[in-house]
N, CA and C atoms as a LAMMPS dump frame, in Angstrom:
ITEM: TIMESTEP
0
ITEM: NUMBER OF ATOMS
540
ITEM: BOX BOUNDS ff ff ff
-5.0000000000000000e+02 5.0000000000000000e+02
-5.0000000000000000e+02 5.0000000000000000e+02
-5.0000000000000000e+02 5.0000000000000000e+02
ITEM: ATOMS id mol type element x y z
1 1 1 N 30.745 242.21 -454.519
2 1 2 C 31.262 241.376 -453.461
3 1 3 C 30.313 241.264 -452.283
4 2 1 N 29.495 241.665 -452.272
5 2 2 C 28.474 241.669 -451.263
6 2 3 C 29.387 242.459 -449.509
7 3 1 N 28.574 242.53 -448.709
8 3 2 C 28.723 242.923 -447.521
9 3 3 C 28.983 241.594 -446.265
10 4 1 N 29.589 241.806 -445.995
11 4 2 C 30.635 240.867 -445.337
12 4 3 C 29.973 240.611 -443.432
13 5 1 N 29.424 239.906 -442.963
14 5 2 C 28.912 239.875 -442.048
15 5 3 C 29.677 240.156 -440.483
16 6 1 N 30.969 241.08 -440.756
17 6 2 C 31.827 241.203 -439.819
18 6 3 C 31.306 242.483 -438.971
19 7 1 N 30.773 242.206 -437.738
20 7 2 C 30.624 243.781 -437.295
21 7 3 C 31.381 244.981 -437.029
22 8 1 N 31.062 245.902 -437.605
23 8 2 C 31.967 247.475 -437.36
24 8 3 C 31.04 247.837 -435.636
25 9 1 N 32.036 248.784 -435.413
26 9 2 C 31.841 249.299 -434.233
27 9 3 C 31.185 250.164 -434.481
28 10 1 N 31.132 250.874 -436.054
29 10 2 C 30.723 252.088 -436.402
30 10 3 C 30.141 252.002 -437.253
31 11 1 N 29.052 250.879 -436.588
32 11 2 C 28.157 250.437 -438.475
33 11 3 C 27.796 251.194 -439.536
34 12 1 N 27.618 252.697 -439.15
35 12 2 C 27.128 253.871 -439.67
36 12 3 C 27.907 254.842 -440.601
37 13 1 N 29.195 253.769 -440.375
38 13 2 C 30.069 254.974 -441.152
39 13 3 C 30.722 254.359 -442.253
40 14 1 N 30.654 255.351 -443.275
41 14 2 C 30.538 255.827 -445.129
42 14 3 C 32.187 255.42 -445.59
43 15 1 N 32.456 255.193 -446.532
44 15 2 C 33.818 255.407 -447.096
45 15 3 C 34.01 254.929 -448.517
46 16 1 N 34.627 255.45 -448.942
47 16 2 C 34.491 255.36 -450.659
48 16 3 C 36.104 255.765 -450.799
49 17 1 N 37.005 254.791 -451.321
50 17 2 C 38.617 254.929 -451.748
51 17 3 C 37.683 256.082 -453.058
52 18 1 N 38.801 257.019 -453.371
53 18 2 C 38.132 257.355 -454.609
54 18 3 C 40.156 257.559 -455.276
55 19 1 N 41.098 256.223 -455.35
56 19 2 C 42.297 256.511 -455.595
57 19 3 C 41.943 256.591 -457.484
58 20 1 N 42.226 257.412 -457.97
59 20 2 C 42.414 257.147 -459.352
60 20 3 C 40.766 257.791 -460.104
61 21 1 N 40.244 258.519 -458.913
62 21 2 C 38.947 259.446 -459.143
63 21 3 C 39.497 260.567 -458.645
64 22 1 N 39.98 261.409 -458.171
65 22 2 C 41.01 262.633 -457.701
66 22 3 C 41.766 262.423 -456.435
67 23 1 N 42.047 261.201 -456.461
68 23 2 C 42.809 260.883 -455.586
69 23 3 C 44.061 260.106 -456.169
70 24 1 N 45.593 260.633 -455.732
71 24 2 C 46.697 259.802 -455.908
72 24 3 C 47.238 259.138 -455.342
73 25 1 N 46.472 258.568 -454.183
74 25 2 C 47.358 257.588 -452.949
75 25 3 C 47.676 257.938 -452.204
76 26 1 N 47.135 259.338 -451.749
77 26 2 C 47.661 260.271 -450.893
78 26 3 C 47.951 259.256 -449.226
79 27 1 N 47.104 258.283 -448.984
80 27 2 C 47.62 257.183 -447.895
81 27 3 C 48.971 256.52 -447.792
82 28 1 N 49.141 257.023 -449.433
83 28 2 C 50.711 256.233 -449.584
84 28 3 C 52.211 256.952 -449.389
85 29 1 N 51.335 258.309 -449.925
86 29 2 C 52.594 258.994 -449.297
87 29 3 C 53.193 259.387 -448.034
88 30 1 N 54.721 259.153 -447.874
89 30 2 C 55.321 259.377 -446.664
90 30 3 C 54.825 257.957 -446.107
91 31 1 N 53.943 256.818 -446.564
92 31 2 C 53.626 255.603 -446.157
93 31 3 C 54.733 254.482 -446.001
94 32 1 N 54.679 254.566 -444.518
95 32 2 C 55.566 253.65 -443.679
96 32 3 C 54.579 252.811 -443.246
97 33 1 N 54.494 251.68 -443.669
98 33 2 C 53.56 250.758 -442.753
99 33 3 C 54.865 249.885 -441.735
100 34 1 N 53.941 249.95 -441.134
101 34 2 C 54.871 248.086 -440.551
102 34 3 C 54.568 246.582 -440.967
103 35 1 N 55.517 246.228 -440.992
104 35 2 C 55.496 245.006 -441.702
105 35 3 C 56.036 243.795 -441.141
106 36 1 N 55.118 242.879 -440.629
107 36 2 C 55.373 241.318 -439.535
108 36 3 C 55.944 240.565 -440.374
109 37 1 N 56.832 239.807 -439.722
110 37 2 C 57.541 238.402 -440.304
111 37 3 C 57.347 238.144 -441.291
112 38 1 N 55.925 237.414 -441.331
113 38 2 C 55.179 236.283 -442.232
114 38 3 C 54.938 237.755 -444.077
115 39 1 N 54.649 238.53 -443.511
116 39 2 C 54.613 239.559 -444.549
117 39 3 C 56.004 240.259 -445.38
118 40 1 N 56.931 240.369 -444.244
119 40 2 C 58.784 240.457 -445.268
120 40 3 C 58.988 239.549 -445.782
121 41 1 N 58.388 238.012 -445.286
122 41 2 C 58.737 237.312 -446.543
123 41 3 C 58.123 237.165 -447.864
124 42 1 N 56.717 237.336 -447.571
125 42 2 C 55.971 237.04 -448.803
126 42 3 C 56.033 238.038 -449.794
127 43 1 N 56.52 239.766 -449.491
128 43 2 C 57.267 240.648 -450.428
129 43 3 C 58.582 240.455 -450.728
130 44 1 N 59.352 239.919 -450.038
131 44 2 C 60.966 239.52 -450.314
132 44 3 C 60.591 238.303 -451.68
133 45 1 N 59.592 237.353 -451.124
134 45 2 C 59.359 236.462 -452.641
135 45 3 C 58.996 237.063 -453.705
136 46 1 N 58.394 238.168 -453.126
137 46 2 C 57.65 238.745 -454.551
138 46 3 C 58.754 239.569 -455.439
139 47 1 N 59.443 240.049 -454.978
140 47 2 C 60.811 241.13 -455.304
141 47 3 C 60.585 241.15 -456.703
142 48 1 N 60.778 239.878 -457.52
143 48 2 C 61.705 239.498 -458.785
144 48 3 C 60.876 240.07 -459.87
145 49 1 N 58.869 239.883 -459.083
146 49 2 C 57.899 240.433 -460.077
147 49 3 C 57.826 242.211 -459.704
148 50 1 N 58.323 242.386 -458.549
149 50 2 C 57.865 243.733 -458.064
150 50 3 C 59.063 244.937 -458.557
151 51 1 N 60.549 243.893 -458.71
152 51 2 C 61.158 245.74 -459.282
153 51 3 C 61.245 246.027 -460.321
154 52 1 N 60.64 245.195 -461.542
155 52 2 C 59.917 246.052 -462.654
156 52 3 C 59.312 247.107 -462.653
157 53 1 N 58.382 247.171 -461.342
158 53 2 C 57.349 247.818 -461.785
159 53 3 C 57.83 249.388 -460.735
160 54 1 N 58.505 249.1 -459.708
161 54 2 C 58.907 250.471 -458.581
162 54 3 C 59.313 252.019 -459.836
163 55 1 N 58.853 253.007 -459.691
164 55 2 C 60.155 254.096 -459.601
165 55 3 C 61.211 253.767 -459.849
166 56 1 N 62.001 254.214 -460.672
167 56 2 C 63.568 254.395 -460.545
168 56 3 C 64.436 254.698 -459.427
169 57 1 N 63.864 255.597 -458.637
170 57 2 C 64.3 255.943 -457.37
171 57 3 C 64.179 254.624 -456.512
172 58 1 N 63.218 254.432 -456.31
173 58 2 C 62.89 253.781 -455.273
174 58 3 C 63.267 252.192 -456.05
175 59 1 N 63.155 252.033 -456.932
176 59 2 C 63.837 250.605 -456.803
177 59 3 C 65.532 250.624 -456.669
178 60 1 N 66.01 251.343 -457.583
179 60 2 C 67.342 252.176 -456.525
180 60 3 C 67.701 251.372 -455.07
181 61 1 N 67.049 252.392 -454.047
182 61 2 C 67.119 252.009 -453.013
183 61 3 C 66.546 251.025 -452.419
184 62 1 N 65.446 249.996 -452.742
185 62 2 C 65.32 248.857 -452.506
186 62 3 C 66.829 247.844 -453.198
187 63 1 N 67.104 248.247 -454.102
188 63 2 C 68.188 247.522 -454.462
189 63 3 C 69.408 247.287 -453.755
190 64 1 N 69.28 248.519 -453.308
191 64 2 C 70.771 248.638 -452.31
192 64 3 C 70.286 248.993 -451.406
193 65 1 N 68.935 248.886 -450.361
194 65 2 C 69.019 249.241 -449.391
195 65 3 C 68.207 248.248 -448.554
196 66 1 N 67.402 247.394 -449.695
197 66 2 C 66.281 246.77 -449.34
198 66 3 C 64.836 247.593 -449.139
199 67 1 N 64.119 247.298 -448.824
200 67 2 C 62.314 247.682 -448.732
201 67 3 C 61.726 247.921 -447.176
202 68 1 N 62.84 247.879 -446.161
203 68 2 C 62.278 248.001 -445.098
204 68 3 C 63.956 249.034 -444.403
205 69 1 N 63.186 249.578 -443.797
206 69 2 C 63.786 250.684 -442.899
207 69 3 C 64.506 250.022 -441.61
208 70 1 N 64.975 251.125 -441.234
209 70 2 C 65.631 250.581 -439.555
210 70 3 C 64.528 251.174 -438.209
211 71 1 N 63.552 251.952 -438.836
212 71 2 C 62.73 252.735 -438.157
213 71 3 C 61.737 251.435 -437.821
214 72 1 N 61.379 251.281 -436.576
215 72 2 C 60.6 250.653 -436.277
216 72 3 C 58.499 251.3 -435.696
217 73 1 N 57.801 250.382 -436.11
218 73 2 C 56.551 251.05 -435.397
219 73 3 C 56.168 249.527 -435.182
220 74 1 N 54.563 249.797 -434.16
221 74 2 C 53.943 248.87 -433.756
222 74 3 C 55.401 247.51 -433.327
223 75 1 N 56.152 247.435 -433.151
224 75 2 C 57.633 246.794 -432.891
225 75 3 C 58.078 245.543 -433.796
226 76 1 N 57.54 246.94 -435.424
227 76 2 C 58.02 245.813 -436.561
228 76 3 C 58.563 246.32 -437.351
229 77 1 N 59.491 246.371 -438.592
230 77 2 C 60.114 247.075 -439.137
231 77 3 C 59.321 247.878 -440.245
232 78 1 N 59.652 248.89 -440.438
233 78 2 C 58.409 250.098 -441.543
234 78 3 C 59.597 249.827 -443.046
235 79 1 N 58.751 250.365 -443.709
236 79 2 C 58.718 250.037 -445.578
237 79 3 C 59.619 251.547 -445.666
238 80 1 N 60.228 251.352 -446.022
239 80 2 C 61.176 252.459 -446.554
240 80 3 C 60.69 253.255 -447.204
241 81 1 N 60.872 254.869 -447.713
242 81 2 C 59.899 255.752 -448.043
243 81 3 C 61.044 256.171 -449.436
244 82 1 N 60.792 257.19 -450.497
245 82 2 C 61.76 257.551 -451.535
246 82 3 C 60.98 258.379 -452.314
247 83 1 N 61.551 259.406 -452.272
248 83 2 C 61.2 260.61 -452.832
249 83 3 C 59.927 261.357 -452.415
250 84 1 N 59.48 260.949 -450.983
251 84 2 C 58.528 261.201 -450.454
252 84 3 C 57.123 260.051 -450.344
253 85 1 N 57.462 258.684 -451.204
254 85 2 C 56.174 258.219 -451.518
255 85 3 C 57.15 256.376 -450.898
256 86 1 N 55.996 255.773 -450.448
257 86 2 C 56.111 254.179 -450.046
258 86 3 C 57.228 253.876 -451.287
259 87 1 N 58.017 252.779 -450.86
260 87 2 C 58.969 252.38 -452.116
261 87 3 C 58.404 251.452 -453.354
262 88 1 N 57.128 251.125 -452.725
263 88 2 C 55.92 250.144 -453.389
264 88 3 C 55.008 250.961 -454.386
265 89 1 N 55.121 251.826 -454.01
266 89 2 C 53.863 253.038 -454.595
267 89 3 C 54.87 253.251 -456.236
268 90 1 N 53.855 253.071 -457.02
269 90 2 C 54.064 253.667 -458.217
270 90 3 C 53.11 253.674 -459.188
271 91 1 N 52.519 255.099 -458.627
272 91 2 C 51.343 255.377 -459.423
273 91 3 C 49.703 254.49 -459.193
274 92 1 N 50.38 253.798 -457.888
275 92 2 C 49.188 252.898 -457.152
276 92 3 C 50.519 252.037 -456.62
277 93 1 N 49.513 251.106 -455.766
278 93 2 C 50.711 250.322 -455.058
279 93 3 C 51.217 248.973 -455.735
280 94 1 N 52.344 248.72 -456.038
281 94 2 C 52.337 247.742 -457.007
282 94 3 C 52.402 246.367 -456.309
283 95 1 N 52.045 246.043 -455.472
284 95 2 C 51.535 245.011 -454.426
285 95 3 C 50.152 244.637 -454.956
286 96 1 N 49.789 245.58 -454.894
287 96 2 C 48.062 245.552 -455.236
288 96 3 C 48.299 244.754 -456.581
289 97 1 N 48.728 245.388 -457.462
290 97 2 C 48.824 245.427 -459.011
291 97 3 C 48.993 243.986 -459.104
292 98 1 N 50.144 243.454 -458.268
293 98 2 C 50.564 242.024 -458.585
294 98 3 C 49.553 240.82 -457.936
295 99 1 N 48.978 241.452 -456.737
296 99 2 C 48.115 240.644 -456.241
297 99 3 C 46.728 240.559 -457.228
298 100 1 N 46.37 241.923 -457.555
299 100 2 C 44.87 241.652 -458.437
300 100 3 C 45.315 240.927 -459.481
301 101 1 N 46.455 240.829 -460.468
302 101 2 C 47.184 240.067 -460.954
303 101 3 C 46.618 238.045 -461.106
304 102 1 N 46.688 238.373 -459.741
305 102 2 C 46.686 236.444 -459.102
306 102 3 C 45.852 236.528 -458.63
307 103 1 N 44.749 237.306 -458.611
308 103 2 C 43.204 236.658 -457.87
309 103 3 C 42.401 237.441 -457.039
310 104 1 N 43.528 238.498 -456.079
311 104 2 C 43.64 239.078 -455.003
312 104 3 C 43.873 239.977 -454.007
313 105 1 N 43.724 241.289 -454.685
314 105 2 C 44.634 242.862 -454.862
315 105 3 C 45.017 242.745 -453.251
316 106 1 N 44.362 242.392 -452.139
317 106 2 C 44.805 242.412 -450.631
318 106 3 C 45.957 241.44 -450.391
319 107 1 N 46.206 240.582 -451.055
320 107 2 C 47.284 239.356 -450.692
321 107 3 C 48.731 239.341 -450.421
322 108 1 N 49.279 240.32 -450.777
323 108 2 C 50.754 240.524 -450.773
324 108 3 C 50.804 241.794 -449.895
325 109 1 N 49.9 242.76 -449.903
326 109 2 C 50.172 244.158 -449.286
327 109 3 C 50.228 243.785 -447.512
328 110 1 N 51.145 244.684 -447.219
329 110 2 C 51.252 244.714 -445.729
330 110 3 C 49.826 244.876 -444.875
331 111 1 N 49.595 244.547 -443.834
332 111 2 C 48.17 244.352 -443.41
333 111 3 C 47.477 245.707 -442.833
334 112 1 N 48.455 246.425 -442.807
335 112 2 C 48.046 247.831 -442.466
336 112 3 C 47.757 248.617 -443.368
337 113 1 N 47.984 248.264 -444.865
338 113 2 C 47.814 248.9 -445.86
339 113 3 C 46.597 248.38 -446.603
340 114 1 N 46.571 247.049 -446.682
341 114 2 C 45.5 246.316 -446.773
342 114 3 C 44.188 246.379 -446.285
343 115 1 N 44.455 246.546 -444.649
344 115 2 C 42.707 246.82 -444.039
345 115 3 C 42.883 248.257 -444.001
346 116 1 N 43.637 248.789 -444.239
347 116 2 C 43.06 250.431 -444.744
348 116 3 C 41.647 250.907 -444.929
349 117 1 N 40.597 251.445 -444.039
350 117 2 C 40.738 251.928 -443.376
351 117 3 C 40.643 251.454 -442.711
352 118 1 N 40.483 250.667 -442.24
353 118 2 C 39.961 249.616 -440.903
354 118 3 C 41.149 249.498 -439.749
355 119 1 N 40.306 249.815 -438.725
356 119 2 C 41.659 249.614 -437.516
357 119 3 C 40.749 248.945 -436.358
358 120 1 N 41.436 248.062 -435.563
359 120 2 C 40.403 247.365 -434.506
360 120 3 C 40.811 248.313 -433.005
361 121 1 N 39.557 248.164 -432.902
362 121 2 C 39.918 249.014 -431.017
363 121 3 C 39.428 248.006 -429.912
364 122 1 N 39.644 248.401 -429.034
365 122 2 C 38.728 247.714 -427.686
366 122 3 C 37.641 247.285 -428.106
367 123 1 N 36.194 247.961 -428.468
368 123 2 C 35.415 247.739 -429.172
369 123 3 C 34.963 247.068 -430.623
370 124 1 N 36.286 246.586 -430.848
371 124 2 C 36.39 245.718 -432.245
372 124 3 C 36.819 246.497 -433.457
373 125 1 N 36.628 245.965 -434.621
374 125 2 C 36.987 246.917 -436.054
375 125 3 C 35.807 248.138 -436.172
376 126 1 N 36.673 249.153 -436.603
377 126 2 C 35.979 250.03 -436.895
378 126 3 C 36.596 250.575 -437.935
379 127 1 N 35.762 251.685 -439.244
380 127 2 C 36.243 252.483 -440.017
381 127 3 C 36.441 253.775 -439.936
382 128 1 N 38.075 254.698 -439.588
383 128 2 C 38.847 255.31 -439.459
384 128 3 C 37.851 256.429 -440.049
385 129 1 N 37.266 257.639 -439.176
386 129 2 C 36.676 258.622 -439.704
387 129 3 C 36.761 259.897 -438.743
388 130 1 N 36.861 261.106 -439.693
389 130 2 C 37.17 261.853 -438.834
390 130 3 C 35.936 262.091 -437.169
391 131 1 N 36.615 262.606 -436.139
392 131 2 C 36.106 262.924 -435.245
393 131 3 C 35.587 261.786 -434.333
394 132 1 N 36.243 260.124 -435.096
395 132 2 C 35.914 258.817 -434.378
396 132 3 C 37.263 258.614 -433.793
397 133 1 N 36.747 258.228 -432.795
398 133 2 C 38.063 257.416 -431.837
399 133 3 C 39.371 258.524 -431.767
400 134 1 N 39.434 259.874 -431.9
401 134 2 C 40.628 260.319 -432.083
402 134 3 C 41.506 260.666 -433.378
403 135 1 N 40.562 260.124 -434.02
404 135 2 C 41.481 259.772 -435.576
405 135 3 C 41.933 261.601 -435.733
406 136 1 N 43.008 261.464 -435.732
407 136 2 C 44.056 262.719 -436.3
408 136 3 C 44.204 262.918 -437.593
409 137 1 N 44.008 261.833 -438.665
410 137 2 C 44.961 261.637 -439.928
411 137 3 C 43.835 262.784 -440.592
412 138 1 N 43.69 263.778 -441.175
413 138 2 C 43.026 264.487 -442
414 138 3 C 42.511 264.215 -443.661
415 139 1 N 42.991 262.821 -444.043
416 139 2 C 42.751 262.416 -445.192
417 139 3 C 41.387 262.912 -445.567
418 140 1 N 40.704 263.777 -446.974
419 140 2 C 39.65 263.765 -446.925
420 140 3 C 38.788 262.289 -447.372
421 141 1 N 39.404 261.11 -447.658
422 141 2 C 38.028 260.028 -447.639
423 141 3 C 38.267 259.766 -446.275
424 142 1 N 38.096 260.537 -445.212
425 142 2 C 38.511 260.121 -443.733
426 142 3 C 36.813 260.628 -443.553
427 143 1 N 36.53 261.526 -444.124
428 143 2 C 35.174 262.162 -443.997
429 143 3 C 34.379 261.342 -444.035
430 144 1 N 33.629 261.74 -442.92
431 144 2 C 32.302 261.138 -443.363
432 144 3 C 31.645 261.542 -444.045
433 145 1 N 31.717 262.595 -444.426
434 145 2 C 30.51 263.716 -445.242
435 145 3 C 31.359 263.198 -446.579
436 146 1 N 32.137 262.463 -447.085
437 146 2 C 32.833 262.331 -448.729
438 146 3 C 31.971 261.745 -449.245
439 147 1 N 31.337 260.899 -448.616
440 147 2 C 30.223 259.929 -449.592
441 147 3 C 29.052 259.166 -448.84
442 148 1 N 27.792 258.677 -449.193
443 148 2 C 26.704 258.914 -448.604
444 148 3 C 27.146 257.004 -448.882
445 149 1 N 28.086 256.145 -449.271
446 149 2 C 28.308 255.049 -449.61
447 149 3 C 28.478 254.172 -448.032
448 150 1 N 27.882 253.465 -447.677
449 150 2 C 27.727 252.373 -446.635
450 150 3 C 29.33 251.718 -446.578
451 151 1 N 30.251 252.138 -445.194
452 151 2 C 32.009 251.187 -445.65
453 151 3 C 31.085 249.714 -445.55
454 152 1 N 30.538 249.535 -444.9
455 152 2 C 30.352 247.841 -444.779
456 152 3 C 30.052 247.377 -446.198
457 153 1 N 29.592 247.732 -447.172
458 153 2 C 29.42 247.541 -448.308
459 153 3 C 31.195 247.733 -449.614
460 154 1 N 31.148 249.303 -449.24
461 154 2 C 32.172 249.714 -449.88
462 154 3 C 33.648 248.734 -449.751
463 155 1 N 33.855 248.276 -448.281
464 155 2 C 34.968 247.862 -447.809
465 155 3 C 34.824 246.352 -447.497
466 156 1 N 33.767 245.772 -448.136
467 156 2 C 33.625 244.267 -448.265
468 156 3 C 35.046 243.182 -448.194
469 157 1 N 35.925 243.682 -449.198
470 157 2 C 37.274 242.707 -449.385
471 157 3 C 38.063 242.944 -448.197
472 158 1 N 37.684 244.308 -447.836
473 158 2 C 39.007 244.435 -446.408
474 158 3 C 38.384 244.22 -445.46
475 159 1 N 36.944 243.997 -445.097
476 159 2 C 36.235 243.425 -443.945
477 159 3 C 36.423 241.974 -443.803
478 160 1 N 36.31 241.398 -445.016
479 160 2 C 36.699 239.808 -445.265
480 160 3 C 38.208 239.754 -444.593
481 161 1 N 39.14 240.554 -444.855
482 161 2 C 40.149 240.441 -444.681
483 161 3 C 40.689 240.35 -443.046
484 162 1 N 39.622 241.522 -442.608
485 162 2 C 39.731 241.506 -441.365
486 162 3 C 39.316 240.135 -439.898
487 163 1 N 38.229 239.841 -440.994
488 163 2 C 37.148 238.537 -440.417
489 163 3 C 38.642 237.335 -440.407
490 164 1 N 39.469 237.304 -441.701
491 164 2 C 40.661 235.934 -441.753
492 164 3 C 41.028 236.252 -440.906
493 165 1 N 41.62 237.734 -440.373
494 165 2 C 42.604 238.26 -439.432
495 165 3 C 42.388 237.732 -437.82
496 166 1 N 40.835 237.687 -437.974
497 166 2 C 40.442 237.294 -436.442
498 166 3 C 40.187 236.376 -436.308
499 167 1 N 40.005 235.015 -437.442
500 167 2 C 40.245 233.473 -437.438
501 167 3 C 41.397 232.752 -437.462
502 168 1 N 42.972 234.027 -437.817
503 168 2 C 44.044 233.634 -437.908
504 168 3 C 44.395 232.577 -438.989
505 169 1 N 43.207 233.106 -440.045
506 169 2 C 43.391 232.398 -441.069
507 169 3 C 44.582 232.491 -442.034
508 170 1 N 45.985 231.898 -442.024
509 170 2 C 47.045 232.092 -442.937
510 170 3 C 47.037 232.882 -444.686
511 171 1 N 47.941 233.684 -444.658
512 171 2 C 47.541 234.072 -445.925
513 171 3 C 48.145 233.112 -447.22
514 172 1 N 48.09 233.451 -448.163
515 172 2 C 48.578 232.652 -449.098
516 172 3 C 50.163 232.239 -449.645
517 173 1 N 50.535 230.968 -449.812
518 173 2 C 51.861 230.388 -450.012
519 173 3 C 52.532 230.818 -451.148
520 174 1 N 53.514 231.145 -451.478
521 174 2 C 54.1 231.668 -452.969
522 174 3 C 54.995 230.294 -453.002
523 175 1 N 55.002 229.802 -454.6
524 175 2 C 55.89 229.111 -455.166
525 175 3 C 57.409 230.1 -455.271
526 176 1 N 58.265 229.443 -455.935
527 176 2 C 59.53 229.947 -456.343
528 176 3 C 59.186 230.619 -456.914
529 177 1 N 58.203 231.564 -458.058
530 177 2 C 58.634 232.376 -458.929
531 177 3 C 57.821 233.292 -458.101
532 178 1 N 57.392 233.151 -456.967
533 178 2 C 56.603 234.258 -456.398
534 178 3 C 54.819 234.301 -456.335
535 179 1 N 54.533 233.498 -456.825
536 179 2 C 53.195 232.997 -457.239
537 179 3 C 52.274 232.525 -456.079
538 180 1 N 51.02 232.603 -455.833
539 180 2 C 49.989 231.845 -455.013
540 180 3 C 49.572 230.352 -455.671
């Protein structure tokens, strides 16, 4: 995918997902994102392809409880959690699954989960590493020392993602069956 001409604040810093190399999503667990308008709907469309694929548990309680919580963050409603893990998460996030699916593994996932690691500050986007900006979260691909891998390279699709974010470029339309 090449490297994405969006500047990091932290041009210098490394990151390598390694989910499904000894990693289980550990971002996902206890993962409450928040989730804007334009994004409850485009998972509410998706539903019909997505509770095939949930946990038993957790589609359960999306069933009868729905996919979003009463707990609010950033002053939007958070993704409901079940049995300790996102209600989306199963065995990877099945957002992803349906989006790489159609073209696009970032397209359906909530945007906080999506530009993972990426968070913008005063100083613009930067990638979430320990001992930068405060970052608390202890994840070890938080390290910089995990991999000698360039994020501007590594994190190409979610830098792109970030670049739409700051053109306010709309994300993609679903037909009736849930589709782009």
């Amino acid at each position: 995918m090449g490297t994405v001409a969006l500047p990091l604040a932290n041009p210098d810093a490394t990151f390598d997902c390694s989910f499904g190399r000894g990693c289980e999503g550990i971002c996902c667990k206890n993962g409450r994102p928040s989730v804007a308008p334009d994004e409850v709907e485009r998972i509410t469309a998706l539903l019909p392809r997505v509770l095939p694929l949930l946990r038993p548990a957790a589609r359960a309680v999306v069933e009868t409880d729905g996919f979003l919580s009463n707990r609010k963050k950033l002053g939007q409603p958070m993704v409901r959690v079940a049995g300790g893990w996102c209600v989306l998460f199963n065995g990877g996030c099945t957002l992803h699954g349906v989006g790489a699916e159609d073209g696009d593994p970032l397209a359906y996932k909530p945007s906080q989960c999506a530009l993972f690691p990426l968070e913008k500050g005063d100083a613009g986007w930067y990638v979430r590493q320990w001992g930068y900006e405060g970052e608390q979260w202890d994840l070890f691909c938080l390290n910089p020392k995990n991999t000698p891998r360039p994020a501007a390279e590594t994190l190409a699709g979610e830098l792109a993602l970030a670049a739409r974010s700051d053109a306010a470029i709309p994300p993609p339309t679903l037909d009736s069956a849930g589709r782009s």
